[in-house]
PQR file with spaces between the fields and no chain letter, atoms N, CA, C, O and H, PARSE charges and radii, in Angstrom:
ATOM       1  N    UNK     1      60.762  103.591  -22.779 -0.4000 1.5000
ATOM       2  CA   UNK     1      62.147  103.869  -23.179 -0.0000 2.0000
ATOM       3  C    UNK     1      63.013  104.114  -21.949  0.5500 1.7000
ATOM       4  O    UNK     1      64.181  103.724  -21.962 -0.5500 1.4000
ATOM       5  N    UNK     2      62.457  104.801  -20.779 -0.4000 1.5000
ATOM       6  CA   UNK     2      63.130  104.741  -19.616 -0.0000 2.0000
ATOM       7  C    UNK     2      63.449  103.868  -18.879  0.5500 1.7000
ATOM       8  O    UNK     2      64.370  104.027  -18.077 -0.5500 1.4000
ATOM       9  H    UNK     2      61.508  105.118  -20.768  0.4000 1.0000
ATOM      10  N    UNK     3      62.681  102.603  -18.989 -0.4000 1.5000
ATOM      11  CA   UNK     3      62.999  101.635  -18.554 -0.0000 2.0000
ATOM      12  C    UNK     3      63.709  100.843  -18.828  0.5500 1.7000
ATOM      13  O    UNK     3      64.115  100.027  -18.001 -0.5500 1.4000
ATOM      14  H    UNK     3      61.934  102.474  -19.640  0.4000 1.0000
ATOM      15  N    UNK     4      64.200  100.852  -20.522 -0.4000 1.5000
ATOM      16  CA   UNK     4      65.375  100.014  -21.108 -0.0000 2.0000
ATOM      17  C    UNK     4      66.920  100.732  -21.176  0.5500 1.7000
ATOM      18  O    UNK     4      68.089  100.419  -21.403 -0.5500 1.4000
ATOM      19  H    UNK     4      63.871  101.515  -21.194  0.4000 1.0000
ATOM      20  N    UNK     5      66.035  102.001  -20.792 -0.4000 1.5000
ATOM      21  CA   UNK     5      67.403  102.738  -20.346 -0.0000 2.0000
ATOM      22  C    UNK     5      68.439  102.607  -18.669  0.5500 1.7000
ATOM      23  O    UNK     5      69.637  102.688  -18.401 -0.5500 1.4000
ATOM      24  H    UNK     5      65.085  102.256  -20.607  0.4000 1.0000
ATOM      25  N    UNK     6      67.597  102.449  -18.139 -0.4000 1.5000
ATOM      26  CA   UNK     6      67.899  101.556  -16.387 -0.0000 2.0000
ATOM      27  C    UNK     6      67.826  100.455  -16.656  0.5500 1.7000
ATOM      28  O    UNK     6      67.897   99.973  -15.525 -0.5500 1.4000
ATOM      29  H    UNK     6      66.623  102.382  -18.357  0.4000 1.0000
ATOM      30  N    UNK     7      67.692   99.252  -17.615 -0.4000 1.5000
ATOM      31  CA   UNK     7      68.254   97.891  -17.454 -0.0000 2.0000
ATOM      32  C    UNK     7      69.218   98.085  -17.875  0.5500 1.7000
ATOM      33  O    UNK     7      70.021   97.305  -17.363 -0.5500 1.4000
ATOM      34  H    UNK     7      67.634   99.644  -18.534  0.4000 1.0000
ATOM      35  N    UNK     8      69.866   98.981  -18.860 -0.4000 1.5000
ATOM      36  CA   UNK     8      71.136   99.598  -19.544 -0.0000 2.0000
ATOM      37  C    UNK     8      72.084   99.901  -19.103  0.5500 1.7000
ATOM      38  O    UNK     8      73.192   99.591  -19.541 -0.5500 1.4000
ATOM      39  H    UNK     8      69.214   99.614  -19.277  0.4000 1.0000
ATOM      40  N    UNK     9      71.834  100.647  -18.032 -0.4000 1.5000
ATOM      41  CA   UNK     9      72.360  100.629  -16.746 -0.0000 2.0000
ATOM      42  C    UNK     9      73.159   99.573  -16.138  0.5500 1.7000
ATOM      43  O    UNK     9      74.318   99.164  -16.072 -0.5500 1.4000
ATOM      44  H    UNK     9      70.934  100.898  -17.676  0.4000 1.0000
ATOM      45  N    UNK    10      71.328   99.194  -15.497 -0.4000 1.5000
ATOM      46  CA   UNK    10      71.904   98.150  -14.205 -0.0000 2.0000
ATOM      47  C    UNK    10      72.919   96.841  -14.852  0.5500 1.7000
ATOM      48  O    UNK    10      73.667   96.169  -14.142 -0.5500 1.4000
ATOM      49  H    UNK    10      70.386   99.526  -15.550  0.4000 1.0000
ATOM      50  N    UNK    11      72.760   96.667  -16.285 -0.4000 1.5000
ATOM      51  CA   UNK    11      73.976   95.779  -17.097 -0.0000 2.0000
ATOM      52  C    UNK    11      75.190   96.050  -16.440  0.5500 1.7000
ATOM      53  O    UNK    11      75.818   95.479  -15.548 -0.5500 1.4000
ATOM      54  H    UNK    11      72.152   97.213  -16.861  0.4000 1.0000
ATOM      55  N    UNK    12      75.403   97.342  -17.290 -0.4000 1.5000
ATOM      56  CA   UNK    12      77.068   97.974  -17.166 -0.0000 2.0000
ATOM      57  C    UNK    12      77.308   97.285  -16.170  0.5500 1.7000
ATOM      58  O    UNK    12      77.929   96.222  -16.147 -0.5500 1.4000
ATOM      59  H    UNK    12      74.893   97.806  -18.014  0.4000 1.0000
ATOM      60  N    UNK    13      76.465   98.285  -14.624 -0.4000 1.5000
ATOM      61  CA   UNK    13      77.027   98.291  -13.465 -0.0000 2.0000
ATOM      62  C    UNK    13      77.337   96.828  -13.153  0.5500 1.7000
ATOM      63  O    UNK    13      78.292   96.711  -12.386 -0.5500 1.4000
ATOM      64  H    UNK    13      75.961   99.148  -14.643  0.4000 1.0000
ATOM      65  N    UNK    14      76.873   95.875  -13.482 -0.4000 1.5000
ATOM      66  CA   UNK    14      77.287   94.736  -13.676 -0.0000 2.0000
ATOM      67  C    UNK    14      78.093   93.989  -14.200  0.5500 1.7000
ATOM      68  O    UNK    14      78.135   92.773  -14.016 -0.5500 1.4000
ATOM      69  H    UNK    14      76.097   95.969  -14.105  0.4000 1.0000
ATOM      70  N    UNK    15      78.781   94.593  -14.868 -0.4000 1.5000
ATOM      71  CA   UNK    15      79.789   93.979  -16.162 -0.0000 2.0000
ATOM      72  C    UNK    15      81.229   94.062  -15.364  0.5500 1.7000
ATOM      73  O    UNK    15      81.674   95.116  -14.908 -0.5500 1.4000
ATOM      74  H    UNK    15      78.746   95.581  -15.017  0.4000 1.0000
ATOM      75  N    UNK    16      81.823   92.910  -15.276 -0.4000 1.5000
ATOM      76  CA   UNK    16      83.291   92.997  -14.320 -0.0000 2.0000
ATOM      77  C    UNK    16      83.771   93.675  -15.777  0.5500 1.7000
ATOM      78  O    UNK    16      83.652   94.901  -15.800 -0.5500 1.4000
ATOM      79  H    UNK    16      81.462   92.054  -15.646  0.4000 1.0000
ATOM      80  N    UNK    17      84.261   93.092  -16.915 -0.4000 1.5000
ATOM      81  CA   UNK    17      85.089   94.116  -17.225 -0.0000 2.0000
ATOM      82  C    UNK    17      84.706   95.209  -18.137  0.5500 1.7000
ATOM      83  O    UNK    17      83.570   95.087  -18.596 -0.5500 1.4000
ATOM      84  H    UNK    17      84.357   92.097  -16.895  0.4000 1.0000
ATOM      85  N    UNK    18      85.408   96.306  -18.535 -0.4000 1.5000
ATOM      86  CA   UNK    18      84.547   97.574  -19.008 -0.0000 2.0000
ATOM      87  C    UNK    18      84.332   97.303  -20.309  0.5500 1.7000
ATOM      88  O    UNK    18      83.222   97.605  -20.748 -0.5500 1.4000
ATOM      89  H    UNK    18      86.330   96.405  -18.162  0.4000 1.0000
ATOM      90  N    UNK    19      85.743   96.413  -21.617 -0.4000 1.5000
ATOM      91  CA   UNK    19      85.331   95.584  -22.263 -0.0000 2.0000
ATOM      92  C    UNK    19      84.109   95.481  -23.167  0.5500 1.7000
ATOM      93  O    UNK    19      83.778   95.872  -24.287 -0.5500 1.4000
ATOM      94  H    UNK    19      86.644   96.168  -21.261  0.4000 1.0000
ATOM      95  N    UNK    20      83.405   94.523  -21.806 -0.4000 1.5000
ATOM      96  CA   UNK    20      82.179   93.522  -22.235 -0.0000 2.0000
ATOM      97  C    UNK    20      80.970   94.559  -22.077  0.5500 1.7000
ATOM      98  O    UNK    20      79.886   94.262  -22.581 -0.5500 1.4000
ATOM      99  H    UNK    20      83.674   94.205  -20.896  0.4000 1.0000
ATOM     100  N    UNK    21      81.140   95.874  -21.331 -0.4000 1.5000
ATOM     101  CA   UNK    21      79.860   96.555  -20.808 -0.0000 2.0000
ATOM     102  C    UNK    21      78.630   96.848  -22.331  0.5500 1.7000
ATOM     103  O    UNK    21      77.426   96.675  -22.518 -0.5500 1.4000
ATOM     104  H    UNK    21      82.020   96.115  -20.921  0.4000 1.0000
ATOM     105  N    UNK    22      79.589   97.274  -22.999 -0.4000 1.5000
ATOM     106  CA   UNK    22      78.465   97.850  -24.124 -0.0000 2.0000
ATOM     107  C    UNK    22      78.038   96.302  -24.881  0.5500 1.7000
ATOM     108  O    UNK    22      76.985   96.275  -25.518 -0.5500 1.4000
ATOM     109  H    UNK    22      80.568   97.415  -22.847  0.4000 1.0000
ATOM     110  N    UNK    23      78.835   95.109  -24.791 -0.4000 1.5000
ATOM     111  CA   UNK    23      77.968   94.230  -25.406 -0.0000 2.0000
ATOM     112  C    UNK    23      77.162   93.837  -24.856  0.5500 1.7000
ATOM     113  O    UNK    23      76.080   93.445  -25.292 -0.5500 1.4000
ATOM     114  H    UNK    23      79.690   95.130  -24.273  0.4000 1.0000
ATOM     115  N    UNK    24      77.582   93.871  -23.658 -0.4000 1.5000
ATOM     116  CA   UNK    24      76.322   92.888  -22.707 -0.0000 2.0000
ATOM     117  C    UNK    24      74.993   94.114  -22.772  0.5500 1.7000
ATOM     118  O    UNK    24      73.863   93.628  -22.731 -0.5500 1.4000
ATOM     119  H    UNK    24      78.461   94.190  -23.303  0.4000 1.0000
ATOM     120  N    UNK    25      75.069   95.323  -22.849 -0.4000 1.5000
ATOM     121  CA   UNK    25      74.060   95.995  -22.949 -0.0000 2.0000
ATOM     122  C    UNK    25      73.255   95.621  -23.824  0.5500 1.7000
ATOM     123  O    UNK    25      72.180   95.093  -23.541 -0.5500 1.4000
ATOM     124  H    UNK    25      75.987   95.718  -22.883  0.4000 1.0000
ATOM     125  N    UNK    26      73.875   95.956  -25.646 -0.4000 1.5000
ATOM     126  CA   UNK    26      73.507   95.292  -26.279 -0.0000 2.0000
ATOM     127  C    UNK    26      72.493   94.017  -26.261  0.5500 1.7000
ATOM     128  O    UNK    26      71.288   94.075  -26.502 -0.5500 1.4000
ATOM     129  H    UNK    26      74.748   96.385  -25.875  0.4000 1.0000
ATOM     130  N    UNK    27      73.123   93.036  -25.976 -0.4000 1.5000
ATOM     131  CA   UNK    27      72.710   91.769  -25.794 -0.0000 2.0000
ATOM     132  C    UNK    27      71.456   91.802  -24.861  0.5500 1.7000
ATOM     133  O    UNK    27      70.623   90.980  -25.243 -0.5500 1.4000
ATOM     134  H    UNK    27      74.102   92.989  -25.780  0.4000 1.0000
ATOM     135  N    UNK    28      70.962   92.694  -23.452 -0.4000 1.5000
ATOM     136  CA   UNK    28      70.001   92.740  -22.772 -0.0000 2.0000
ATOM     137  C    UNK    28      69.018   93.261  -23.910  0.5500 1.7000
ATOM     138  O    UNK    28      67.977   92.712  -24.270 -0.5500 1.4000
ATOM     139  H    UNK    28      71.639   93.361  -23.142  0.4000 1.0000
ATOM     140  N    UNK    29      69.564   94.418  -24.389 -0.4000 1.5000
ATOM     141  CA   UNK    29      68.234   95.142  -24.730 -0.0000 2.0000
ATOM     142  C    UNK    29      67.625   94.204  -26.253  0.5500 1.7000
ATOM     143  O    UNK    29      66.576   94.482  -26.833 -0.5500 1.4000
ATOM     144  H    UNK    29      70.410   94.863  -24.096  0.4000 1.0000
ATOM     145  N    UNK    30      68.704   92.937  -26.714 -0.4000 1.5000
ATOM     146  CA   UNK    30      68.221   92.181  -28.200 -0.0000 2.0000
ATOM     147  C    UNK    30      66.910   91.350  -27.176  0.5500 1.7000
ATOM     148  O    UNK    30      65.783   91.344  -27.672 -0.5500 1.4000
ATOM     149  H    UNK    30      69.557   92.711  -26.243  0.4000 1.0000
ATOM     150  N    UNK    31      67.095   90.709  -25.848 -0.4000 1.5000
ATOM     151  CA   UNK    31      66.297   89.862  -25.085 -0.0000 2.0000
ATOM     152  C    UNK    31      64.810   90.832  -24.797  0.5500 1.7000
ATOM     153  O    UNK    31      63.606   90.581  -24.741 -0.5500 1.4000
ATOM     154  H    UNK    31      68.010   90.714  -25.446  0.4000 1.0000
ATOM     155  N    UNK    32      65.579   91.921  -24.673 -0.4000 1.5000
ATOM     156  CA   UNK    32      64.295   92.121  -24.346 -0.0000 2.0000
ATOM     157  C    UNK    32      63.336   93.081  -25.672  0.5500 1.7000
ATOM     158  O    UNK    32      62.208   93.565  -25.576 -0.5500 1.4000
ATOM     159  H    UNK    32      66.556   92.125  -24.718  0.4000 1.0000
ATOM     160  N    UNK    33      63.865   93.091  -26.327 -0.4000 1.5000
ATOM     161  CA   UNK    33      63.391   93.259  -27.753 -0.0000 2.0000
ATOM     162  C    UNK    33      62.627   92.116  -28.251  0.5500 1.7000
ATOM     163  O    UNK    33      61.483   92.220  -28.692 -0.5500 1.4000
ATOM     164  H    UNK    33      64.781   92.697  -26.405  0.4000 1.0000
ATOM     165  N    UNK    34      63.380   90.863  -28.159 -0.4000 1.5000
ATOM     166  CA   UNK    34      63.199   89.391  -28.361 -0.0000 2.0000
ATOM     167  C    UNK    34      61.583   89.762  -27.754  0.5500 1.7000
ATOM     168  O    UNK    34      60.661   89.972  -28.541 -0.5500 1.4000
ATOM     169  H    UNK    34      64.309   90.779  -27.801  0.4000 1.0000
ATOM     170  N    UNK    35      61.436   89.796  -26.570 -0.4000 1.5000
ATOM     171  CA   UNK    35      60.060   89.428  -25.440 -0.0000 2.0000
ATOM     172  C    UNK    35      59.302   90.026  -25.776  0.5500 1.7000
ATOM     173  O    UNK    35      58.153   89.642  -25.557 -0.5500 1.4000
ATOM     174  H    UNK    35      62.185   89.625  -25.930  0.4000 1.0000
ATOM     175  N    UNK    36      59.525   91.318  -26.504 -0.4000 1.5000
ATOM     176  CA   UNK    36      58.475   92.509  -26.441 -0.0000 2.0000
ATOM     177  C    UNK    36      57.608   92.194  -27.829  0.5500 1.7000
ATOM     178  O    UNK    36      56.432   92.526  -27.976 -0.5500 1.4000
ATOM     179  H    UNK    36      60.459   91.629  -26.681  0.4000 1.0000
ATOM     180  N    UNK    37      58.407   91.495  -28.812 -0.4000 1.5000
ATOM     181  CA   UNK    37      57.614   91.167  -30.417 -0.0000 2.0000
ATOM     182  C    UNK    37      56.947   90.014  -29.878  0.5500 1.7000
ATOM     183  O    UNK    37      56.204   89.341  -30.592 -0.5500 1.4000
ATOM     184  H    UNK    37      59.363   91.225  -28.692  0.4000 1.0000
């Protein structure tokens, strides 16, 4: 759980606008949900 919590992260910090931050979070943690089933 700590670890999807620092890709959660490192998203945001990535996200040019503030906007898009919580979808693109979103969207990481569906991929890596996706990988993990």
């Amino acid at each position: 759980m700590a670890s999807l919590r620092a890709l959660c992260t490192f998203v945001i910090s990535k996200a040019v606008d503030p906007n898009q931050r919580l979808s693109r979070c979103i969207e990481a943690l569906e991929v890596v949900l996706f990988k993990m089933s």
